[in-house]
N, C-alpha and C positions, 0 to 999 in steps of 0.2 A: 523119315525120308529126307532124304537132301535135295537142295534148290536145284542141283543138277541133273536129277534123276526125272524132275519136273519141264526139262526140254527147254531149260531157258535159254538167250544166247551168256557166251563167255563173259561178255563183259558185264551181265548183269549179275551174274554168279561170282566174277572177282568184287563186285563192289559190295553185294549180301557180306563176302568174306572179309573185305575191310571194314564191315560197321560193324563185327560179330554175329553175324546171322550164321549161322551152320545147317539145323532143321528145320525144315515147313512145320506149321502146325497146321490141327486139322482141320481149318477154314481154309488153311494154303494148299494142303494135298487137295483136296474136294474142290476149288474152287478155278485153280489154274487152269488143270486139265479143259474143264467145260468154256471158259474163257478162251483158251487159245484155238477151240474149235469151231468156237465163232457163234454159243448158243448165250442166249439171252439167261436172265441167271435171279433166282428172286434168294436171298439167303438169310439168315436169321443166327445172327453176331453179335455179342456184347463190344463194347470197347476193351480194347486188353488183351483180345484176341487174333490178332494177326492180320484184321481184314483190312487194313488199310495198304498191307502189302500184296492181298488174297486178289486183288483190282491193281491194285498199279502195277507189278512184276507181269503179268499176260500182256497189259494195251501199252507199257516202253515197248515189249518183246515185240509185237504186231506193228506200231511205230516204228520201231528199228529197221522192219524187213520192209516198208512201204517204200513208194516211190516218195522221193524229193522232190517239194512244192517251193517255188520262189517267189513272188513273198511267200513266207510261212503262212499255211491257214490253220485254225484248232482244226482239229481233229476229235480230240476227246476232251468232255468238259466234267467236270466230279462236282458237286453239287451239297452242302453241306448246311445243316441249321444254324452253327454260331460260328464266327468269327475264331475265337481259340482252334474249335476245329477244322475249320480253313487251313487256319497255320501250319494246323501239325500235319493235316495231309500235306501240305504245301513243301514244309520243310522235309517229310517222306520222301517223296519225289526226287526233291534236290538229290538229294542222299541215293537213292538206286541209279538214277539217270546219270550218275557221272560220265560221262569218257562216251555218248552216244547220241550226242548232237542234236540233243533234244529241248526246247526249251519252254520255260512252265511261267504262268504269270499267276499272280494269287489277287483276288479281287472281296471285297465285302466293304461292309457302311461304317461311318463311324471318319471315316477319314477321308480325305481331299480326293474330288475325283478326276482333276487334272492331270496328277501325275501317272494314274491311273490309264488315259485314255494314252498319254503317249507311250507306256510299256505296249499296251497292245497295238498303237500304231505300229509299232517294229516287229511287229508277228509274232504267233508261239505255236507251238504244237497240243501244249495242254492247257487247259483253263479247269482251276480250282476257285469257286464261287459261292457266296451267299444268294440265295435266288431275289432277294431285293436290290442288291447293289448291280447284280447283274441285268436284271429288267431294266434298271436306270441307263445302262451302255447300250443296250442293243437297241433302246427307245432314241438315245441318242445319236445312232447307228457310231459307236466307236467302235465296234466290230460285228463281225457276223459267222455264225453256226451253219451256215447252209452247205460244209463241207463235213459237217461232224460227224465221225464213225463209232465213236463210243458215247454214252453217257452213261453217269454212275449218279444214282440218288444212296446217298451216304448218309446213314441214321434219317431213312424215309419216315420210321414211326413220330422220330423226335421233330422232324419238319412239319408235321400231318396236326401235332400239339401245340406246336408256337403259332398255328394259324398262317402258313406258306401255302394251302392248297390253291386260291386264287392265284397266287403269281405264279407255283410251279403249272398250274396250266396256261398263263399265258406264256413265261418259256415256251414251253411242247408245240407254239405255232412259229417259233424260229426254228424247229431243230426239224431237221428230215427223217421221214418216215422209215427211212431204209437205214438202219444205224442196229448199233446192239447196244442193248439196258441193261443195265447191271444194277439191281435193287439191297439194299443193305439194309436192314432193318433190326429194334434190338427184342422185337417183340410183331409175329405175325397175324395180326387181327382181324377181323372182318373188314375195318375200317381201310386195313391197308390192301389187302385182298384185291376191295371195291375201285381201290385208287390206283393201283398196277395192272387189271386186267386191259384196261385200254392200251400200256403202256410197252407190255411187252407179249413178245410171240414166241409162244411153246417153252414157255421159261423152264429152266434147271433149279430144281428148288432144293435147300440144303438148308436143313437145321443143326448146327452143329454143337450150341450151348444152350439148355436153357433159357429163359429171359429172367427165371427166379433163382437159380443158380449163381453161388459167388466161389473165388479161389478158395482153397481149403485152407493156404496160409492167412486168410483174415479172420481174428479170432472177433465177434458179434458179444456184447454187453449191453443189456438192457436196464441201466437204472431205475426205479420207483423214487419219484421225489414230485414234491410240493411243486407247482408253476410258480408260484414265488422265489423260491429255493433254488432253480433250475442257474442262475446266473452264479450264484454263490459254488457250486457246484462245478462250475463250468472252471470258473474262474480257480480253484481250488488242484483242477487237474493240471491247468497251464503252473500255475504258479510252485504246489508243493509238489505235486509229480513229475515238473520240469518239464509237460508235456509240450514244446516247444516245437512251432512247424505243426500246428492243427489246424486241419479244414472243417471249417463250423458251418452247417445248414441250415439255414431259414427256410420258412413259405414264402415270404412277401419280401419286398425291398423294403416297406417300412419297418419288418420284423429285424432285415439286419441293419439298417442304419441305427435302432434302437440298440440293438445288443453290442454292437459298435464302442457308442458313448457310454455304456455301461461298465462295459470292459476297459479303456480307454481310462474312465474314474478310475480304476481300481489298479493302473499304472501298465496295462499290461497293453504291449504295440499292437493293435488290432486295424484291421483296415476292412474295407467293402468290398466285395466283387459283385455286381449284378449291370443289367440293363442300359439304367439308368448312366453312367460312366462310361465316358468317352473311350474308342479306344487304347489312344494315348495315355489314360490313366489304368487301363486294366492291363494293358501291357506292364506300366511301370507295379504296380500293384503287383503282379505276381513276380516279376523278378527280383523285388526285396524280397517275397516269401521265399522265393527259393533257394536265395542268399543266409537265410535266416534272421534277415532284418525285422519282419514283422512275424509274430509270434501265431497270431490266430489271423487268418483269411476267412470272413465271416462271407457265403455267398448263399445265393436262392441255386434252384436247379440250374443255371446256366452253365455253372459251373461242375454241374454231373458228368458232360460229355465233354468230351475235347479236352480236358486238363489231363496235363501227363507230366506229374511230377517227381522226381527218381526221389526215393530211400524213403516219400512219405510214410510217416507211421500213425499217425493218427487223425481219425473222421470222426466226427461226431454231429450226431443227427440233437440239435436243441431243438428242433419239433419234426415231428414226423412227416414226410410229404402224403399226400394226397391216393400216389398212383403207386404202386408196389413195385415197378419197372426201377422208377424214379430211386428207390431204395438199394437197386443192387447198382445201379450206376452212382449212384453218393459211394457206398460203401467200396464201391471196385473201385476210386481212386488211390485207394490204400492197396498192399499185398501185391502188387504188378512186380513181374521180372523177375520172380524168385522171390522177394523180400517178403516180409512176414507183416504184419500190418494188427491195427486195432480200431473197430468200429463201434462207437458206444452212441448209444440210443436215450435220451432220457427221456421220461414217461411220464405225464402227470395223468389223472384219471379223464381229463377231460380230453385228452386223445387213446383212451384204450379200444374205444372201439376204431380206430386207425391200425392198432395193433391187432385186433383179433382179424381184417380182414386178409393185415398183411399175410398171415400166417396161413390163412387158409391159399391165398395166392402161391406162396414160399412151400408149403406144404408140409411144413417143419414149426416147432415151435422156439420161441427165441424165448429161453431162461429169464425172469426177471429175479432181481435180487435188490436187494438196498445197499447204499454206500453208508458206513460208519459216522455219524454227525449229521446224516443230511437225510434222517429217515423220514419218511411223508409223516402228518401228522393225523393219523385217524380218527380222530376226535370229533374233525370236519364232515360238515355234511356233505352226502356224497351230491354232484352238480346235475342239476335236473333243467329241461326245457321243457314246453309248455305242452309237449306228448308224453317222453319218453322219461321213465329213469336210465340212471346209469346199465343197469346190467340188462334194460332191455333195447338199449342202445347196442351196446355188445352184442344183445341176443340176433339184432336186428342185422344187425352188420354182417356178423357172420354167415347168416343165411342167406342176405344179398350176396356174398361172395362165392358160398356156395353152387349158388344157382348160376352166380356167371362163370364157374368153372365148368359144370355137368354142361351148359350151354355149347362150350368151347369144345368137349371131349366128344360132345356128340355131332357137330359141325368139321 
């Protein structure tokens, strides 16, 4: 289906045509329609899939046909967990709104908020925001929501984990009652369920992907190796496979500061991405990676969502995360836009039961196999705590997971 067939005005359909947009996909067929009708809307999106145009192409189009306010007031404000994702909505916007007299301000922590309050002294129509940095302006009254027609909670599940739910309800007592919600989410839980019923009325609910689903162009490898091994290993793909421009996953910030100087000894350009790191330095941090200055960008999950880096080919998960969501947003940084992508997993025993429950999540099983030189050493006793052995670690896991899927299929 074409942007046009979707009732949008001309000039938002010339500008789709200047960036290469041709087709909706299908969070933008499903999602417009209900938007421009003026229903509240809860919908369940990976990144990667269209949604950040699915929200912004309806509320320009509805802004467009509004009456004209002098000074500018928001109107609509989009709402987002990290700063990278700020951006990329941010820089969306730019990009559809040309030539429609619209004008967008992008707000989050991390950097000076002087300059800050005088953008929105000069008015906008849209506000794209981190719900911290934005509680900080409205506390300061350097603007005000009490005209706003839209709000969009963008990656609600991933705000709901970083621990946003205190300030996204104190937000909700600037913003007016009478407005429409638009909820994005990459995974519809109870938890979020509980956290939108207040929020919105008579929503339009639309699942469109999966939350365990990945593109078919990313091919998934799961190596068996030693947790000693796992650096030697890593380091062996950058260097003799040339695997050059990899995005490497931690759990913790101590985990990538460590694999960091590890990589780093062994001559290869690695850098950090997490938290911890000023804006100004994660800015500058990804624009060598994307230059192919630095070789491996080692991050925690922050770096799941909102990174959108053209021709990436390779992720690799050097421990496995926690949540199974967490796994298809690492791995969908790869395979976007056509390109073909590679996701390698490596496994020591003391995260399989990580893997068994991912797979009952995923519903599919990920191949494991050994790499040539780097085979685990079985000789080891297998790693025991002061309940469980290994395999009933596994046994244990799987069943939990079990149980919160039948939980989920029968709610």
């Amino acid at each position: 289906m074409s942007f046009q067939q979707l009732s949008l005005n001309q000039t938002l359909v010339n500008n789709l045509n200047d960036a290469g947009y041709q087709q909706a996909t299908p969070i933008q067929q499903q999602a417009i329609p209900e938007i421009l009708a003026g229903r509240d809307l809860m919908a369940c999106a990976q990144t990667g899939t269209g949604k950040t145009a699915a929200f912004s192409l309806p509320i320009l189009h509805l802004l467009s046909q509004a009456k004209r306010c002098e000074p500018k007031q928001i109107k609509a404000l989009v709402l987002t967990p990290t700063r990278e994702l700020a951006q990329q909505v941010h820089a969306s916007l730019q990009t559809y709104s040309k030539h429609c007299e619209l004008d967008s301000v992008l707000l989050y922590g991390g950097v000076g908020i002087e300059q800050q309050q005088q953008q929105l002294s000069a008015g906008c129509d849209i506000l794209v925001a981190t719900p911290g940095r934005l509680l900080d302006h409205l506390n300061r009254s350097s603007c005000s929501l009490k005209n706003l027609a839209f709000l969009v909670l963008d990656e609600a599940d991933r705000m709901l984990d970083m621990g946003f739910k205190d300030e996204l309800k104190a937000l909700l007592s600037f913003v007016p009652k009478q407005r429409q919600t638009l909820l994005f989410s990459a995974t519809l839980d109870d938890s979020i369920y509980r956290f939108a019923k207040p929020l919105l009325r008579n929503p339009k609910q639309l699942e469109i992907t999966k939350a365990t689903s990945k593109a078919a162009s990313i091919e998934e490898r799961v190596y068996n190796v030693d947790s000693d091994k796992k650096t030697a290993l890593l380091c062996h793909f950058i260097k003799q496979k040339n695997w050059q421009q990899s995005l490497v996953f931690c759990r913790t910030k101590q985990a990538v500061d460590k694999l960091v100087k590890q990589l780093t000894s062994q001559q290869i350009n690695a850098a950090p991405f997490h938290g911890d790191l000023s804006q100004a330095a994660r800015e500058q941090v990804l624009a060598k990676f994307k230059t192919g200055e630095i070789s491996a960008l080692v991050a925690t999950d922050v770096a799941a969502r909102g990174l959108d880096i053209d021709e990436l080919k390779y992720v690799i998960n050097q421990e496995l995360p926690f949540k199974s969501e967490d796994y298809i947003h690492r791995i969908g940084r790869t395979g976007r836009a056509g390109q073909t992508g590679t996701a390698v997993t490596l496994l020591s025993v003391e995260d399989e039961h990580l893997l068994a429950e991912l797979e009952v999540q995923l519903d599919r099983r990920l191949p494991q196999q050994w790499f040539p030189g780097f085979e685990p050493d079985l000789t080891k006793p297998a790693p025991t705590n002061k309940r469980n052995s290994r395999s009933a670690q596994k046994k244990n896991a799987r069943k939990r997971a079990l149980n919160t899927t039948s939980k989920n299929r029968r709610s």
